[in-house]
C-alpha positions as CSV (number, residue, x, y, z in Angstrom):
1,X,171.5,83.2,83.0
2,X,171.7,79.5,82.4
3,X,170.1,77.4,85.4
4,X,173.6,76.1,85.9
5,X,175.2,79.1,85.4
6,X,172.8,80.5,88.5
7,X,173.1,77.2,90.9
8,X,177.0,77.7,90.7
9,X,176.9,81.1,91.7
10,X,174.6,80.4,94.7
11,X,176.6,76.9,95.1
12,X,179.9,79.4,95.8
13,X,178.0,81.4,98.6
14,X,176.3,78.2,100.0
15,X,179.5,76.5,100.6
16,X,180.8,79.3,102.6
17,X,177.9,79.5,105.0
18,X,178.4,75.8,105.4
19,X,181.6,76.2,106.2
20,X,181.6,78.7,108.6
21,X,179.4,76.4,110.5
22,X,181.3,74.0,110.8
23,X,183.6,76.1,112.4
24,X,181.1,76.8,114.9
25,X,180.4,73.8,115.8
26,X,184.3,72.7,116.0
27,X,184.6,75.8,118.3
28,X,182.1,74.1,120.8
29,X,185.5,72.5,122.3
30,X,186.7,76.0,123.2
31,X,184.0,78.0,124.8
32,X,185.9,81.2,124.8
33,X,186.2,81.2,120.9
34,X,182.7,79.9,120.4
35,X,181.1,83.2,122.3
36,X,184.0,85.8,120.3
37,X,182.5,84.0,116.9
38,X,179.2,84.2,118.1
39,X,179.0,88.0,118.9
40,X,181.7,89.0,116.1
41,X,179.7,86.6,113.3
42,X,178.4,90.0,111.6
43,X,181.5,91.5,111.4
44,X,183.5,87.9,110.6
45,X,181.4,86.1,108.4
46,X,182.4,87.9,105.2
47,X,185.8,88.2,105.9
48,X,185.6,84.5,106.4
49,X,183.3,84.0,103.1
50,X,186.4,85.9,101.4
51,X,189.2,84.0,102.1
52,X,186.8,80.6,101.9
53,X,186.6,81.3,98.3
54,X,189.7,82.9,97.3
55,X,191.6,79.4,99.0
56,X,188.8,77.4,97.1
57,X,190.4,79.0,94.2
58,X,193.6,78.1,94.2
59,X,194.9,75.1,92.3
60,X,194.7,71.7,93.6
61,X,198.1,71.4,93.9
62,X,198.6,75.0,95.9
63,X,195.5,73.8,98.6
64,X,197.3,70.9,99.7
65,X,200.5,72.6,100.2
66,X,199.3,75.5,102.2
67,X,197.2,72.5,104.3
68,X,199.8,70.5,104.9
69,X,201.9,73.3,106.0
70,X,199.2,74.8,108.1
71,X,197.4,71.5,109.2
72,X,194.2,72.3,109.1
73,X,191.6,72.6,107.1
74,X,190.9,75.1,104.3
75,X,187.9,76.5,106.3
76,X,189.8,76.6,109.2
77,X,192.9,78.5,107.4
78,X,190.1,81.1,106.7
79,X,188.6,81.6,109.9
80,X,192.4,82.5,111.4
81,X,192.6,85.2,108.5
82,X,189.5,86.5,109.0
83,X,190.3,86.3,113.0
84,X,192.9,88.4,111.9
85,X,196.2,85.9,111.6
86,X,196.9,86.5,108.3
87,X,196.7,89.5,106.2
88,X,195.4,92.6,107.1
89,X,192.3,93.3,106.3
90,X,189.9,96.2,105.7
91,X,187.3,97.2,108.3
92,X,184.6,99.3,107.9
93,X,185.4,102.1,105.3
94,X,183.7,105.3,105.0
95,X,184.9,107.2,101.9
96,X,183.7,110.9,101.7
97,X,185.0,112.7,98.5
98,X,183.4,116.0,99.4
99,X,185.4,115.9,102.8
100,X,189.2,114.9,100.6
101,X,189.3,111.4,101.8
102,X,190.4,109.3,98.8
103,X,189.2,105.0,98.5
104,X,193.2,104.5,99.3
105,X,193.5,107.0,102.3
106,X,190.3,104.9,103.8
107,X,191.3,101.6,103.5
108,X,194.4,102.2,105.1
109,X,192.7,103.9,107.7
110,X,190.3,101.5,108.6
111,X,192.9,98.7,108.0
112,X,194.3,100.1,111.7
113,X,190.7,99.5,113.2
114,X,188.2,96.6,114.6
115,X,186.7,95.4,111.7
116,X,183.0,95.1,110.7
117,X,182.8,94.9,107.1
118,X,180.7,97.5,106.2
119,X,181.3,100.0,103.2
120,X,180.3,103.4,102.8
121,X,181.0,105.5,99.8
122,X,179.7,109.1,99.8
123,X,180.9,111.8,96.9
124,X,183.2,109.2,95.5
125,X,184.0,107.9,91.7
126,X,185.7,104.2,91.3
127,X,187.0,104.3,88.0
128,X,188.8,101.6,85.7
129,X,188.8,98.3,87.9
130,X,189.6,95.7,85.6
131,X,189.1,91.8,87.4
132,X,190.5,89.3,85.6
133,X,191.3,85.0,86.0
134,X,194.9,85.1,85.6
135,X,195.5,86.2,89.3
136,X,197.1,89.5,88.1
137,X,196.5,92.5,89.8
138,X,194.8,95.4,87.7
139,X,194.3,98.7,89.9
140,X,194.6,96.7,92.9
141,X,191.4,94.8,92.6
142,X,191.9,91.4,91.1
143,X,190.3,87.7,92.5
144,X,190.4,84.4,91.4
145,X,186.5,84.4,91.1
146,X,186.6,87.2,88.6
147,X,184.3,89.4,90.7
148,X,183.3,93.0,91.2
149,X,185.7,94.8,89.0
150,X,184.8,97.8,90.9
151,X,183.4,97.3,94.6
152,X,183.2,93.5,95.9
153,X,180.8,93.1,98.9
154,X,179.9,90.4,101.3
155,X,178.7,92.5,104.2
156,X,176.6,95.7,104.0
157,X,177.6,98.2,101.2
158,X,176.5,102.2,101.0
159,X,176.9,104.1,97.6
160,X,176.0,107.4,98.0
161,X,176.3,110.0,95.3
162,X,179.1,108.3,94.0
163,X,180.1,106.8,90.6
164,X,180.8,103.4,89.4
165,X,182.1,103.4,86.1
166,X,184.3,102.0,82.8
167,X,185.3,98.9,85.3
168,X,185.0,95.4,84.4
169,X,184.6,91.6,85.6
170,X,183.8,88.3,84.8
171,X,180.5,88.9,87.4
172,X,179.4,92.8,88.6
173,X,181.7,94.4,85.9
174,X,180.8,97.4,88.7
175,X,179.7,96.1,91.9
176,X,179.3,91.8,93.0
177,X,177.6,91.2,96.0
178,X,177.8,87.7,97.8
179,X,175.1,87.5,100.1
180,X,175.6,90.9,102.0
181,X,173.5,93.5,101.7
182,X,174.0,96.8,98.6
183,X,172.4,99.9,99.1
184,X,172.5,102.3,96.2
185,X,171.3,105.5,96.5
186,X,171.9,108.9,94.3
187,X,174.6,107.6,91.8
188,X,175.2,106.6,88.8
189,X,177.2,103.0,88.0
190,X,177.6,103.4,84.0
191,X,179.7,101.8,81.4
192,X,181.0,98.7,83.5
193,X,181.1,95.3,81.9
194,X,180.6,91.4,82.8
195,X,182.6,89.9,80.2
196,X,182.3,86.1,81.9
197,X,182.8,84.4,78.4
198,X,186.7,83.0,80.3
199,X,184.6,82.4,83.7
200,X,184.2,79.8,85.6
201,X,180.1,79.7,85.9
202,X,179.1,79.5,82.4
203,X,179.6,81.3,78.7
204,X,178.3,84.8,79.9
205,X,179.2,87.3,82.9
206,X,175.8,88.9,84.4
207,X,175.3,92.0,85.5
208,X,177.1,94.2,83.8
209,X,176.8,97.2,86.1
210,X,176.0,95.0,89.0
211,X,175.1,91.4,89.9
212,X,174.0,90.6,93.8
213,X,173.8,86.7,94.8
214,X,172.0,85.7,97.3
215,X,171.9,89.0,99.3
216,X,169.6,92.3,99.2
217,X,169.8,95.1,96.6
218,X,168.3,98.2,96.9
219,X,168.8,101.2,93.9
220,X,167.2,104.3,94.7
221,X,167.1,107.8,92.6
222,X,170.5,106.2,90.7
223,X,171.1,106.1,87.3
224,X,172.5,102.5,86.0
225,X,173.3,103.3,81.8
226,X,175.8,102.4,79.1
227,X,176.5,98.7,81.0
228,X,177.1,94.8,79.2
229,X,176.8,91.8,80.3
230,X,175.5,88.3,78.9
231,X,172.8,88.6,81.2
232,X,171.4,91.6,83.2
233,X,173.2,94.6,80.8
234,X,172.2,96.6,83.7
235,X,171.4,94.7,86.9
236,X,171.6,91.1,87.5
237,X,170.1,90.1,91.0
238,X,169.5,86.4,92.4
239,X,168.1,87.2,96.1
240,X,167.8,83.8,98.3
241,X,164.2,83.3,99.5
242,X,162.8,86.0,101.9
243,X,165.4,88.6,100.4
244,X,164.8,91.2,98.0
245,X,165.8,93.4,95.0
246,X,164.1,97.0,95.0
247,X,164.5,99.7,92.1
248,X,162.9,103.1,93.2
249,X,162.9,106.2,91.6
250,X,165.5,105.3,89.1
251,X,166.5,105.0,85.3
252,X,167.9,102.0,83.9
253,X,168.9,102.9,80.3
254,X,171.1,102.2,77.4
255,X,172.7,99.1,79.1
256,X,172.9,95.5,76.6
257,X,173.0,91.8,77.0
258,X,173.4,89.0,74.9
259,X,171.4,87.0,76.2
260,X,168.3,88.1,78.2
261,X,167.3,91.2,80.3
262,X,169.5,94.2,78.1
263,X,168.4,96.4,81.7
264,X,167.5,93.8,84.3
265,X,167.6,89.9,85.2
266,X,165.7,88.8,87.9
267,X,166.7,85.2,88.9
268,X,164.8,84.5,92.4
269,X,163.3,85.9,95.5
270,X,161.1,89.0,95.3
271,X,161.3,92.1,93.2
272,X,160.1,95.4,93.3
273,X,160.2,98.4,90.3
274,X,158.5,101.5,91.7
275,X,158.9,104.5,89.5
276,X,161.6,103.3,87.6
277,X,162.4,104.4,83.8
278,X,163.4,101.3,81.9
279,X,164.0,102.5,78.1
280,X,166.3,102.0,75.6
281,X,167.9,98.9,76.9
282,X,168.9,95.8,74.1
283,X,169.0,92.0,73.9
284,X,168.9,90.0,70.7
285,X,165.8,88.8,69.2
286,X,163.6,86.3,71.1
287,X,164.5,82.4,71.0
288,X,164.9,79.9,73.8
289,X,168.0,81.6,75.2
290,X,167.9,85.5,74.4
291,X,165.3,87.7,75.6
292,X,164.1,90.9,77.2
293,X,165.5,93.8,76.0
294,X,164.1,95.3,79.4
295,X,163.0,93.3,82.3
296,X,163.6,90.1,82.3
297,X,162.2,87.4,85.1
298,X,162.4,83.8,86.0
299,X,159.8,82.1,85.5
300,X,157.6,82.0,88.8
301,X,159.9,85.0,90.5
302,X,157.6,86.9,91.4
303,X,158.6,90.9,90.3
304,X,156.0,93.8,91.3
305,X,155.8,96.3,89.0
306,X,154.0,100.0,89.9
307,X,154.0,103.5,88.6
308,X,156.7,102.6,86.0
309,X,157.7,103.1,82.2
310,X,158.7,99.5,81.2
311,X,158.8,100.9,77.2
312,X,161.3,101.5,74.1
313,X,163.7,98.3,74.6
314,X,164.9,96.3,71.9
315,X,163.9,93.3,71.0
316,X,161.4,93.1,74.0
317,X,160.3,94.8,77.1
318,X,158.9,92.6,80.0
319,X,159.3,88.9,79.9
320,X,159.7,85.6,81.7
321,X,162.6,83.0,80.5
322,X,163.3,79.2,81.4
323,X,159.6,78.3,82.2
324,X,156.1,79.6,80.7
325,X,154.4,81.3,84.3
326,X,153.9,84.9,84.0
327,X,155.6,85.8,87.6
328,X,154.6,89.9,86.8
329,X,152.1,90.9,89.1
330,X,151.3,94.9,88.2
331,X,150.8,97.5,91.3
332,X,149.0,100.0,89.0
333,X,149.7,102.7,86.5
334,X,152.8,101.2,84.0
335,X,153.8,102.3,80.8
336,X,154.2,98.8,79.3
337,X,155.8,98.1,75.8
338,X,155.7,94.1,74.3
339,X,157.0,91.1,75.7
340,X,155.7,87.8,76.5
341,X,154.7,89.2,80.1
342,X,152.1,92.3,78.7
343,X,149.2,89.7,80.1
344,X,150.2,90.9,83.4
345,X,149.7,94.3,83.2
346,X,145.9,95.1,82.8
347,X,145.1,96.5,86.6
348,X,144.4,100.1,87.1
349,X,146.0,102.3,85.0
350,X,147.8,100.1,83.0
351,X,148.8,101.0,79.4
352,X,150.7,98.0,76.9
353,X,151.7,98.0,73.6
354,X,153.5,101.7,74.0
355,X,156.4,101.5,71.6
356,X,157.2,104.7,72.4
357,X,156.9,106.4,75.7
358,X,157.8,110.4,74.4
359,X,160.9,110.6,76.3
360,X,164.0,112.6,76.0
361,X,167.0,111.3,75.6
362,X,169.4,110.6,79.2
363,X,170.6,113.7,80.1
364,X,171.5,116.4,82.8
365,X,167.9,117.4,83.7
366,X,168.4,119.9,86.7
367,X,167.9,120.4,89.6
368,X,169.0,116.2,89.8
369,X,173.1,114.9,90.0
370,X,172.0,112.1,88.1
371,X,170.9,111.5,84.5
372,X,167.4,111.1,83.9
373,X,164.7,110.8,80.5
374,X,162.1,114.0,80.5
375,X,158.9,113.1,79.7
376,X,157.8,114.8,76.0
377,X,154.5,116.6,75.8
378,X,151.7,113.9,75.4
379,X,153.9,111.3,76.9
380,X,151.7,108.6,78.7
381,X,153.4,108.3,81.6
382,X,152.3,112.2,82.6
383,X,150.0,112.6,85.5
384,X,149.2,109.0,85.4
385,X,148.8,107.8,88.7
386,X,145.5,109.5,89.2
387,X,144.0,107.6,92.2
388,X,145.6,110.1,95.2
389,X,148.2,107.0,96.1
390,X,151.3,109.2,95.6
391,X,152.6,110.6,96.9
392,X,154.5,108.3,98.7
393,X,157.5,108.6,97.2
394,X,157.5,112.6,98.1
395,X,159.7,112.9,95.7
396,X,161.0,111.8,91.8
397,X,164.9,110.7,91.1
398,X,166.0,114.5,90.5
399,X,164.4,115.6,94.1
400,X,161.4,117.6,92.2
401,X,158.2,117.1,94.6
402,X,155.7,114.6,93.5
403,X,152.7,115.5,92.6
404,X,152.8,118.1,89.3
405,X,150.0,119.3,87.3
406,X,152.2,118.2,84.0
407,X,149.4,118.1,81.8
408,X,148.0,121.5,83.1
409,X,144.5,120.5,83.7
410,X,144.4,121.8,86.6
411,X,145.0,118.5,89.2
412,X,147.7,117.2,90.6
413,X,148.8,113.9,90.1
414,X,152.3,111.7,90.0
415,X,153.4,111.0,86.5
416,X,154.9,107.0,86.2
417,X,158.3,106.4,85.7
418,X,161.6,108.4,87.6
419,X,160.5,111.6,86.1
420,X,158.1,114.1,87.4
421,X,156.9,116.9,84.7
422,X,156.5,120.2,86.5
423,X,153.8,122.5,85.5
424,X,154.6,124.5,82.5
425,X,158.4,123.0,82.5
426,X,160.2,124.4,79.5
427,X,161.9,122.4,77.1
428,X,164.5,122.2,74.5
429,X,165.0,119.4,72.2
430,X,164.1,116.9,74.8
431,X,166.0,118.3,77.3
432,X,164.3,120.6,80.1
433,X,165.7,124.1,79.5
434,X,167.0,126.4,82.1
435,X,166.4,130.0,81.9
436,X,168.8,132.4,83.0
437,X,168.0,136.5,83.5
């Protein structure tokens, strides 16, 4: 992501929080409005962000109509439809597809109730959002901004055990998030795409499976696979100072971009990888403006790294882009590949220069709901974190209990990486075998 590309995105969110405080402030004159935005400001503010943007959006021409009309302000048109005078709008949604309650059924539930912008989906799959610039609607989820072809968030979003997949966008071909906060947590968001190259920030989309702007993001024991973008095949994430983007426990594989990061783009704020799996991920060759097959990080961001397989991306696997300070700082016991960031990694445990890891291909490992890579006999990664600091986490992405005796000598220890090797695990062609009878 181009430094332009990033400081209109975080430009967009910006001008909504300026906004809405300017709406504050004009509510001083009415003290009974001031206190109902001051209590309901979690549950308003990204209703109000929404409608900010989507009239922002609309041609020159349209804006002064609908403000002459109204007579007031653009700001102030969005505060009466996020109030409520205007068109309905969703409130907080829980979607549970093992209890037979579809994404329609809730939204037109919770449509009836007090809003306050949260989004929970348990057991569900969103499948085939296609957001575009025309101001068409494709499956009902279609916005000027080009934005979140399958979930688009500005409060506090919940995936769990769901699936985001074959949607697309100009931004978060499967999830955007605009300053709210996106908890994913034992699901997979596959074969989504950013295709920004018609957008309005720049020549590429980013985050192909998802993008967050200025917000937290948080994927835990989730698979993100088979995603493109321009930047960030996988994940894109641009936290605002103080926020944070933390990947736990999970596999980011297969995913490509044509410019940097084929798995993940960091762009600010803090990051955290903590027994991820980050293989088989692609970007073009390295030159000033394509990088990082695997992680790639803003120069100066600064992006922890522990107990993970970094490993088997093409071109590259860790890097930092637009500056020359290696922002990695390592927490121990990675699997590293090349990149221009390998200085980084040389504390305890640390392994570079691993071209291949030993790892089976993505696949249906049991007892997990979620794709993972097996680690091969010999594989690095296995009983690697030696030192008696995991556990925690208790567990690895699948829900097998950390620590194993993979290698069989006879201790204990956490393997690196998403995937804990159980003792004497059996295996066929890469693929840990079940036997039956």
């Amino acid at each position: 992501m181009n430094t332009r590309h990033r400081q209109r995105n975080r430009k967009s969110c910006d001008d909504a929080r300026a906004a809405w405080r300017a709406q504050l402030a004009a509510a001083a004159r009415d003290p009974g409005l001031r206190a109902q935005l001051a209590q309901r400001e979690r549950e308003l503010f990204p209703r109000f962000a929404q409608q900010y943007r989507r009239l922002i959006a609309l041609p020159r021409r349209a804006r002064r109509a609908l403000q002459r009309k109204w007579r007031r302000s653009l700001a102030a048109m969005a505060l009466l439809l996020a109030l409520g005078q205007g068109p309905a709008l969703a409130a907080t949604i829980t979607v549970d597809g093992a209890a037979g309650c579809t994404l329609a059924d809730a939204i037109t539930a919770a449509n009836t109730d007090t809003a306050t912008g949260d989004l929970t989906l348990r057991q569900t799959t969103i499948r085939g959002g296609n957001v575009t610039l025309s101001g068409d609607t494709l499956c009902r989820r279609s916005t000027a901004f080009g934005e979140g072809g399958g979930v688009r968030n500005f409060g506090t979003l919940t995936v769990l055990n769901s699936t985001i997949s074959g949607n697309a966008a100009v931004e978060g071909g499967g999830v955007f998030n605009c300053g709210g906060r996106v908890t994913i947590t034992g699901s997979t968001v596959s074969g989504n795409a950013a295709n920004g190259a018609s957008g309005p920030f720049g020549a590429t989309g980013t985050g192909g499976g998802v993008s967050s702007l200025g917000g937290t993001l948080i994927i835990a024991d989730s698979t993100v696979s088979g995603n493109s973008a321009g930047n960030g095949g996988g994940i894109a994430s641009n936290p605002s100072a103080g926020e944070t983007t933390l990947i736990r426990n999970s596999s980011i594989s297969g995913n490509t971009a044509s410019q940097a990061g084929g798995s993940v783009f960091i762009g600010d704020g803090l990051a955290e990888i903590e027994h991820g799996t980050i293989t088989g991920n692609t970007a073009p060759p390295p030159t000033n403006f394509s990088v990082g097959g695997g992680v790639a990080v803003v120069s100066d961001v600064r992006t922890e790294v522990r107990a993970s397989i970094i490993s088997g991306n093409a071109s590259t696997d860790v890097d930092v882009v637009y500056g020359t300070t290696n922002s990695f700082v390592s927490g121990n016991f990675n699997v590293i590949g090349d990149g221009n960031a390998t200085a980084a990694f040389n504390a305890s445990g640390d392994v570079t220069g691993v071209a291949d890891p030993s790892l089976g291909p993505l696949a249906d490992n049991p007892p997990g709901d979620t794709r993972t890579h097996a680690l091969l006999t010999g594989s690095p990664a296995i009983d690697r974190v030696n030192d008696g600091t995991c556990p925690p986490p208790d567990e690895d992405q699948r829900g097998v209990g950390r620590p194993q005796d993979g290698n069989g000598d006879g201790g204990p220890a956490c393997d690196s990486g998403a995937y804990e090797l159980q003792s004497a695990e059996p295996m066929c062609d890469g693929k840990v075998a079940t036997i039956v009878g």
